[in-house]
N, C-alpha and C positions, 0 to 999 in steps of 0.2 A: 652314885647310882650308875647299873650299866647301862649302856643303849645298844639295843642291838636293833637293827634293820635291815629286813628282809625283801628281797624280790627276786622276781621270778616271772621268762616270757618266754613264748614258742620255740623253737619247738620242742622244746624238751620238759616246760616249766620246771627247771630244776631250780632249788634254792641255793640261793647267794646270799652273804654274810655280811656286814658289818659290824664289828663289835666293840664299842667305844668307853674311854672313861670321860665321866662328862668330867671330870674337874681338872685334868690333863688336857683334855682332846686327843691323848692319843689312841690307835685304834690298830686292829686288826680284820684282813680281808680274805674272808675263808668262800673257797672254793667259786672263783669267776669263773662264771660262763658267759652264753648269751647276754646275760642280764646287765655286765661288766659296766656299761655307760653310764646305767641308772646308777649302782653305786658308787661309783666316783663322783656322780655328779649331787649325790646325798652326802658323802664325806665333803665336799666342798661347801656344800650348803651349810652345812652346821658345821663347818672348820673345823673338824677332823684331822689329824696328821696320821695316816696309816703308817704301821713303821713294818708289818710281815705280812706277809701273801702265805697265807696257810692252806696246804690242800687235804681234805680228807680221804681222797685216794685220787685216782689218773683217770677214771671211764672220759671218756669225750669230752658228754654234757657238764662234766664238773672242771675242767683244764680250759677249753674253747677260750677264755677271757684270758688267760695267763701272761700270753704276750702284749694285749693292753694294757693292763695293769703293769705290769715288769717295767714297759717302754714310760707311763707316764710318771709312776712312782719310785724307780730305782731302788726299790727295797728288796731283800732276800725273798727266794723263792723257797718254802719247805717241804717235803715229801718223803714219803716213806720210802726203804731203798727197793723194797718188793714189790714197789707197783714202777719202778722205774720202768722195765719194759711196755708196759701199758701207755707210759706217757712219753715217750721215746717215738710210740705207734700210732699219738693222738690222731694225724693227716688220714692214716688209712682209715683205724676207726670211724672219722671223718667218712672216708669213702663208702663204710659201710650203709652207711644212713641217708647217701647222694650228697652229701655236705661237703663243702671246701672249708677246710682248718687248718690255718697255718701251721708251719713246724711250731714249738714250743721254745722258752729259754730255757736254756740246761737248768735243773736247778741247784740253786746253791746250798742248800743245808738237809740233812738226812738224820728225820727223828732220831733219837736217841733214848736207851730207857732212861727214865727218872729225869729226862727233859725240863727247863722250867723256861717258857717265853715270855719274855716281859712284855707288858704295854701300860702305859702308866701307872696306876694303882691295883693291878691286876696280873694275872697271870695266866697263862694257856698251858697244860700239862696234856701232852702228846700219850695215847696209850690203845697199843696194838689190837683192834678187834678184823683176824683176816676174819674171810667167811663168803661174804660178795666178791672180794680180790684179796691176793694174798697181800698187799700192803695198805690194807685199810686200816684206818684211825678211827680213834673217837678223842675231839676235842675236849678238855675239863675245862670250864673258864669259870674263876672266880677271884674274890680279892687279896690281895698278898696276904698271908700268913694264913688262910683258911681252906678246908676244902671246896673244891668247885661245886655251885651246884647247876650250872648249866653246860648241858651236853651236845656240842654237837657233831652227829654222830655218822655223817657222810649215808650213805645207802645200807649201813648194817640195821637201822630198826626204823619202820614207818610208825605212826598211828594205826593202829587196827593190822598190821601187814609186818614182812620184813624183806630185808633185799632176795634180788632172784640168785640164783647161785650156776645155774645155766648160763654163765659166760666165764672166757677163759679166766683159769687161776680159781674159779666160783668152788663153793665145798659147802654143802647143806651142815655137815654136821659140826664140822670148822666153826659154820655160822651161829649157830645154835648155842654151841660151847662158848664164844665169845659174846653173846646179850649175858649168856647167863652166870659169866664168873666175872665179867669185865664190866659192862652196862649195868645189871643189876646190883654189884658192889657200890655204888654210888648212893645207894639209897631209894626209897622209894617219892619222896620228895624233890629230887631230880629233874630238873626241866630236860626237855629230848625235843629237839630241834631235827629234823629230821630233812637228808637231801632233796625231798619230795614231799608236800603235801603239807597238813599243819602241824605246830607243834604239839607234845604230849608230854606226860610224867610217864618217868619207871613204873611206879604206883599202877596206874592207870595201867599201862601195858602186860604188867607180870598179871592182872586179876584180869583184864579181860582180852589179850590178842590170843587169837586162836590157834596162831603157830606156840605160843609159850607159856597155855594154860596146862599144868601135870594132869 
């Protein structure tokens, strides 16, 4: 069975990831922010071994934890290569908001198509949705040899909403194209875990969010 757990604290409440095999304990750690202590200190509690720091793109609110996470688990850091400038710029970003954010750790691995990352019985498939930023992802996790069915999909699709596109690299129609040939390919039974707010299904989203009803 998977474990995923989620938290989320001011200022940004953005969500943060854990996603575990309970029968491994290994895990994956998608997108630290603020939040970065509570789940480190949730993978310790239920002994967890994180083995990747996955990011679903570079804004601020989703990188802020990186360098915690980096320094206390020594694990690969993963990222798209097209939000590199974004995460290269987290400090100023930072500055945008009145926030001090340290510099960042370079990171070590850069999606790849047809990607497959392992964590114990499990696997994370990397798959391009720009739109919000030109190197945003949406996470696939499911169990080896099947398709995933939980998504998550960084700031490209809320509950009831979808990312803004009104920041640098942002493209409304970019974004549009991306729920609707990349996100909705997954099915409508799809879990959607979203950077903000609660989770939802495709289902759910394609029949009633008002930016993706034809």
């Amino acid at each position: 069975m998977i474990i995923i757990e989620t938290q989320a604290v001011a200022p940004f409440f953005k969500n943060g990831f854990i996603v575990g095999c309970d029968e491994t304990r290994d895990a994956v750690l998608i997108d630290p922010g603020d939040e970065v202590a509570a789940l480190l200190a949730f993978a310790e509690r239920h002994t967890l071994s994180i083995k990747h720091i996955l990011l679903t793109h570079a804004h601020v609110d989703h990188v802020t934890g990186v360098g915690v996470a980096k320094r206390a688990l020594g694990v690969p850091v993963y990222l798209h290569r097209d939000d590199l400038f974004l995460y290269e710029r987290a400090v100023q970003q930072g500055a945008m908001f009145g926030l001090s954010v340290e510099a960042l750790p370079p990171p070590d691995v850069f999606y790849a198509p047809d990607q497959v990352i392992a964590f114990g019985r499990y696997d994370v498939r990397p798959h391009h949705t720009p739109g919000h930023c030109p190197g945003g992802v949406c996470l696939q996790v499911g169990p080896k040899g099947t398709p995933g069915t939980q998504l998550f999909v960084g700031d490209t699709l809320f509950a009831g909403s979808i990312g803004r596109t009104d920041l640098p690299g942002g493209d409304y129609d970019t974004l549009i194209r991306s729920i609707r040939t990349v996100l909705f390919s997954f099915g409508d039974e799809a879990d959607v875990y979203p950077g903000h707010g609660p989770s939802t299904t495709i289902g759910h989203e394609r029949r009633t969010n008002p930016f993706l009803i034809s």
